[in-house]
TIGUMI-237981 format. One record per residue (C-alpha): x, y, z. Coordinates in steps of 0.25 Angstrom, whole numbers, padded with zeros to 4 digits, always signed. Each point is the difference from the previous one (the first is absolute). Layout:
BEGIN
XYZ ...
***
This chain:
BEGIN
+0000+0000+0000 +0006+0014-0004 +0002+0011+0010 -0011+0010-0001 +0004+0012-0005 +0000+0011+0010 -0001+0017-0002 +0002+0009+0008 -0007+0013-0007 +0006+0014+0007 +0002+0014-0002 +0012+0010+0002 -0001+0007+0014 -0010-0010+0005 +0002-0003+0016 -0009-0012-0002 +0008-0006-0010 +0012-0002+0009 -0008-0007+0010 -0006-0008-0011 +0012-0005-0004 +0006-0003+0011 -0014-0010+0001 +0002-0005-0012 +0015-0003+0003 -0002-0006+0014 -0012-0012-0008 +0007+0000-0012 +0013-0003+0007 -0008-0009+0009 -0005-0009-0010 +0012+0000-0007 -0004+0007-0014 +0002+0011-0006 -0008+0013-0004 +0003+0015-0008 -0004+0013+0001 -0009+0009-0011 -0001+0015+0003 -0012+0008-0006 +0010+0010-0004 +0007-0007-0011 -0015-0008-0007 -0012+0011-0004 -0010-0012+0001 +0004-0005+0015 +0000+0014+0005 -0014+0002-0006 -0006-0015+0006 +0006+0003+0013 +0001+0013+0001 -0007+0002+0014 +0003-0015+0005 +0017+0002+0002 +0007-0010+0004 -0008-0011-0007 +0005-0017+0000 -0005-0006-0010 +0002-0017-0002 +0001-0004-0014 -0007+0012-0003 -0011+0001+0010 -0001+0011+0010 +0001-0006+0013 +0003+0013+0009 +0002+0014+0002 +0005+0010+0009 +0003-0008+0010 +0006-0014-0004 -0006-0010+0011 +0011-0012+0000 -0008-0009+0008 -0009+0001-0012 +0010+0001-0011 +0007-0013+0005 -0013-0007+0000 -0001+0003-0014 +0014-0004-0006 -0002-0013+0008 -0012-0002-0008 +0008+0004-0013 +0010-0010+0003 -0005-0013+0005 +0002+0000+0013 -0007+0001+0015 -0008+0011+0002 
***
């Protein structure tokens, strides 16, 4: 089963995005996979969906918070992704 493709979406000067990363970091880390970073900033089209939402985590495409990354309920969901125990 591949890894599920994890995005960070941010913004430039954006005190919740430090935050979010550091989430993102500490599951991802955690479950021993990777993720990357998009910023608003640099892509017209992100900037416009999520103009209002930033930080955003999407898996394999889907939105699955915003603002305030919840890991408890991040981890839940790459488990899921991967196979493994919830």
């Amino acid at each position: 089963m591949p890894n599920p493709d994890v995005v960070l979406i941010t913004k430039a000067d954006c005190h919740l995005c430090s935050a979010a990363r550091a989430a993102v970091d500490r599951v991802t880390a955690g479950l021993g996979i990777g993720w990357r970073e998009q910023s608003v900033d640099d892509d017209a089209e992100l900037r416009e969906r999520f103009a209002e939402e930033i930080p955003v985590v999407l898996v394999d495409g889907v939105q699955r918070d915003f603002w305030k990354i919840d890991e408890v309920r991040l981890e839940r969901t790459l488990r899921r992704a991967l196979g493994r125990p919830v």
